[in-house]
C-alpha positions in Angstrom: 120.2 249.7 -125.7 119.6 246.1 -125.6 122.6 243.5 -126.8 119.7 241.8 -129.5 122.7 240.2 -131.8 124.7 238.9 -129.2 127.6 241.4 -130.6 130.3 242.4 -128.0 129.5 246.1 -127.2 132.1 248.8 -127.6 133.6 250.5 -124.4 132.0 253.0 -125.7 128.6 251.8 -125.5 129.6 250.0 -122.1 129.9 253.5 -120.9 126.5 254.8 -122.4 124.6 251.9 -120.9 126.0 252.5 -117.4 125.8 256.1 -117.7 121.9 255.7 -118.6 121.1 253.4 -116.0 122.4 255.3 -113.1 120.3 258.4 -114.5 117.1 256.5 -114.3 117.4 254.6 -111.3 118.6 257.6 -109.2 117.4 260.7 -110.4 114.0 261.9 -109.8 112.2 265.7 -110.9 112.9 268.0 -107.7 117.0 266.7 -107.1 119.9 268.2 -106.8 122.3 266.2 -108.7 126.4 266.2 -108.8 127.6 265.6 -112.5 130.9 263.9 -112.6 134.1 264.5 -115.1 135.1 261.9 -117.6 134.1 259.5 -120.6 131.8 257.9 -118.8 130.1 260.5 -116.8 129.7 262.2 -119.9 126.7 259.9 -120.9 125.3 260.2 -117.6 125.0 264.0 -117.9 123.3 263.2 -121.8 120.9 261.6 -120.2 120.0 264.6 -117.5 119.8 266.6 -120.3 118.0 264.4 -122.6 115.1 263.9 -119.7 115.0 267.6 -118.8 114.3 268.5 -122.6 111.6 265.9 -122.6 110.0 266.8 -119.2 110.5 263.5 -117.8 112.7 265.1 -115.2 111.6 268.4 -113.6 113.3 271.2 -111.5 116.5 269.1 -111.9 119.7 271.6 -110.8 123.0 270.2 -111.6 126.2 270.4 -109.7 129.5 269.8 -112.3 133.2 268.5 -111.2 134.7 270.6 -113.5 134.8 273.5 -116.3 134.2 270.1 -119.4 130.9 269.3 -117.3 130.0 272.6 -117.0 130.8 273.4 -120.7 128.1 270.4 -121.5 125.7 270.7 -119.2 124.9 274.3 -120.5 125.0 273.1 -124.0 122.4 270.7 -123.3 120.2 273.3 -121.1 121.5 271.8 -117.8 120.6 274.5 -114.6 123.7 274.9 -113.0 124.6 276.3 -109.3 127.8 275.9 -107.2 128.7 274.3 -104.3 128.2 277.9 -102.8 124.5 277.5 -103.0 123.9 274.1 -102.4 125.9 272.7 -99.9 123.7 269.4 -99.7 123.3 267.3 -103.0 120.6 264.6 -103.8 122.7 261.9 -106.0 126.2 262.7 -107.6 126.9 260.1 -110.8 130.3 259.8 -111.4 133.0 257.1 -113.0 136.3 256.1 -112.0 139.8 254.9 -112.9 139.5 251.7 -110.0 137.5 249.8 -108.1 138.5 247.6 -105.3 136.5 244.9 -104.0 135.7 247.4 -101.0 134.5 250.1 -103.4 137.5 252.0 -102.5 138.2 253.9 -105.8 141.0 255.6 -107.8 139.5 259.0 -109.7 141.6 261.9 -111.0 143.3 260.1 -114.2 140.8 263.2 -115.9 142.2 265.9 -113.3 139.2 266.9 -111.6 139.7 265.1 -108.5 139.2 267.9 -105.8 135.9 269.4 -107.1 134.7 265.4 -107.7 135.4 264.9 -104.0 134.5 267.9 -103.2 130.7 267.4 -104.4 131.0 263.6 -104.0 131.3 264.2 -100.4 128.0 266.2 -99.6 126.1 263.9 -101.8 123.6 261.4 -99.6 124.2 258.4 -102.4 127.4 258.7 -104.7 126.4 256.0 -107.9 129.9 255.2 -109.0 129.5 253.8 -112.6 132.3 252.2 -114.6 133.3 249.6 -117.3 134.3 246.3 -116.2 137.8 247.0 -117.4 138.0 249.2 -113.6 137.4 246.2 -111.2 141.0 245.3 -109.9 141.6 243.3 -107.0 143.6 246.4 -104.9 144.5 249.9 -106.2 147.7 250.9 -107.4 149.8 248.9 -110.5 146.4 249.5 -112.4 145.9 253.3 -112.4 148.3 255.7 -111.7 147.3 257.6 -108.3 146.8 261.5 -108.9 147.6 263.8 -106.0 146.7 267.6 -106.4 149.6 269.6 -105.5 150.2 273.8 -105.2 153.0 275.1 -107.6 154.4 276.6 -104.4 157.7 274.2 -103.8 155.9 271.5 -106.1 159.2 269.5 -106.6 159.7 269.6 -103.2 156.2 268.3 -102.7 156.7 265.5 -104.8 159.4 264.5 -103.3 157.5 264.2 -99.7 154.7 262.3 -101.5 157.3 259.8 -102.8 158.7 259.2 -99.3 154.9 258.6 -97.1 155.2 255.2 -95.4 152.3 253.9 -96.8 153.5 255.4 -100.4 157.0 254.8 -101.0 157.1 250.4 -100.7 154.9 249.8 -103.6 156.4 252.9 -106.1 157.5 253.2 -109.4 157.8 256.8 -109.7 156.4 260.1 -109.0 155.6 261.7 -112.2 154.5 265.3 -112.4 151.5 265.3 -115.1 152.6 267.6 -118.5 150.6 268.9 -120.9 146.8 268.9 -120.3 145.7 268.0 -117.0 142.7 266.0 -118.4 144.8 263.0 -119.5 147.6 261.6 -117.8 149.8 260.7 -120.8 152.8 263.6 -120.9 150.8 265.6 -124.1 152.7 268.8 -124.2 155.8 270.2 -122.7 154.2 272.8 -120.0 153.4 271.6 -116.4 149.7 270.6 -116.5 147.6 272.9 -114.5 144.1 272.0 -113.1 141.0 274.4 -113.2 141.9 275.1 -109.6 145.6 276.6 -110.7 147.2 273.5 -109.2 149.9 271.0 -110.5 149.0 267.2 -110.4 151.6 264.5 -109.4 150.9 260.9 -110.6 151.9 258.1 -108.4 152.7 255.1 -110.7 152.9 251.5 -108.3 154.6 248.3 -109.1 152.6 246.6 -106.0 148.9 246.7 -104.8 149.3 249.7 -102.0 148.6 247.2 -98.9 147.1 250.3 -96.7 144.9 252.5 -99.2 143.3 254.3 -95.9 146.3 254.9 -94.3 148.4 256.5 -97.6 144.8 258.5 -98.0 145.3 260.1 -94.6 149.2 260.3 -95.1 148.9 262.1 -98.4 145.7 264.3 -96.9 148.2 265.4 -94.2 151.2 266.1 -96.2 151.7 270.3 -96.4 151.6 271.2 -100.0 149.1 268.3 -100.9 145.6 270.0 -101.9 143.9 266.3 -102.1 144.6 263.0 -103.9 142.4 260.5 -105.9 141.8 258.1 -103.6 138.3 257.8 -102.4 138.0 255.7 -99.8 134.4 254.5 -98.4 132.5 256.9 -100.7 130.6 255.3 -103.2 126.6 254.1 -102.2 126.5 252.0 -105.3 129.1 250.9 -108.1 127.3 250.1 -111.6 129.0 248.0 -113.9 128.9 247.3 -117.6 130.5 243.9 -118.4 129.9 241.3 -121.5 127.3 239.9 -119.2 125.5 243.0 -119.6 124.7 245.7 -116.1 124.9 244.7 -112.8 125.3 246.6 -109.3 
C-alpha cells in the first residue's frame, strides 16, 4: 500500500501497513506462529490468512491470544492449536498500547494480557508492531497499566496493587475495568471479566513509573495478581508506521 499521493494515511491504514509487513518479513510456510489481540494485530492475522488461501504460505499453524483471534482466524481458514500442543512457537506478531525507548511495552488495554504473554513468552522472535502514536518516552501517564486480578478478594487486591513501592508514587487511581473487558473505557455497569474468568484492574499514572522492572516483579509477586501488562525485555523487533512511512 504505497503513499503515491502524498495523503496522510489513516490510523487505520497505519495499522494495515505494519500488520502486513511483519507477516511477510517473519513468517515463512512450515511456522508456528502466535497471533496477537487488538486493532492492529487484526491485519496481521488478515494477512496469515490471506497467504494461506493463496498458497504463498504453507503448513502455517496459528497460536491466538484470545477467543476475538480465534473467532477470525477460523473465519479466515486459520489452523489453530493451543499452547497445550505447542509449547514452542516460531514468531508471535502482536501490537501494543506503549513503547519505551527500551522496547519495554504496555499490552492489555484489549484484555488479553495473560494469554499474549503467555504465547509471547515461548516465542523465539516476538515482532511488536504499532502506530507511531505508541512511542512514549517512559510508560505510565500514556496508557493505563492493566493488571489481571482473581474475583477472589478483588477489592482487596486492588488495594495492595495501589500500595507496591514501585506503583503507588506515580498514581492516579486504581480503576477496576466495567463493562467489556476488551476496551478499557467503563462500557456497562457489570465488572468486566476476561476469557480467563478474571477481573482486570487499570492502573492510571500522573508520572512516568521511574522503575518499570521493579513494579513488574512487585505486581508479579503480589497474591491475588494473575499477571500485568507490562512486558518488559520481550519484544525481538518493534515495527512502526509513522507519516514517514515503516521503519524497525
Amino acid at each position: 500500500m504505497a503513499n503515491t499521493a502524498g495523503v496522510p494515511l489513516s490510523q487505520d491504514e497505519l495499522k494495515k501497513l505494519v500488520g502486513y509487513k511483519s507477516v511477510d518479513d517473519h513468517v515463512q510456510s512450515g511456522m508456528v506462529v502466535g497471533l496477537g489481540t487488538g486493532s492492529t494485530a487484526y491485519f496481521a492475522v488478515e494477512r496469515v490468512g490471506q497467504k494461506l488461501k493463496s498458497g504463498e504460505l504453507k503448513d502455517v499453524i496459528c497460536i491466538p491470544t484470545s477467543v476475538r483471534t480465534k473467532e477470525q482466524a477460523e473465519s479466515l481458514g486459520i489452523p489453530l492449536v493451543t499452547l497445550n500442543e505447542k509449547s514452542r512457537i516460531d514468531v508471535s506478531i502482536d501490537g501494543a498500547d506503549e513503547v519505551d525507548p527500551d522496547w519495554n511495552l504496555v499490552k492489555g488495554g484489549g484484555g488479553a494480557l495473560l494469554r499474549e504473554k503467555m504465547v509471547e513468552i515461548v516465542s523465539d522472535k516476538f515482532i511488536c508492531i504499532v502506530d507511531e502514536s505508541k512511542l512514549c518516552s517512559g510508560l505510565g501517564p500514556g496508557f493505563p497499566l492493566p493488571v489481571e486480578i482473581t474475583p477472589f478478594c478483588h477489592e482487596h487486591t486492588l488495594r495492595v496493587v495501589a500500595g507496591l513501592p514501585a506503583v503507588a508514587p506515580y498514581l492516579k487511581e486504581a480503576v477496576l475495568r466495567m463493562g467489556s473487558s476488551s476496551t478499557n473505557k467503563p462500557d456497562g455497569d457489570n465488572i468486566a471479566v476476561t476469557d480467563n474468568g478474571n477481573y482486570i484492574v487499570d492502573l492510571h499514572f500522573k508520572e512516568t513509573l521511574k522503575d518499570a522492572p521493579a513494579a513488574a516483579a512487585q505486581l508479579k509477586n503480589t497474591v491475588g495478581v494473575v499477571d500485568h501488562g507490562l512486558f518488559i525485555g520481550m519484544a525481538t523487533e518493534v515495527i512502526v508506521a509513522g507519516k514517514e512511512g515503516v521503519y524497525v
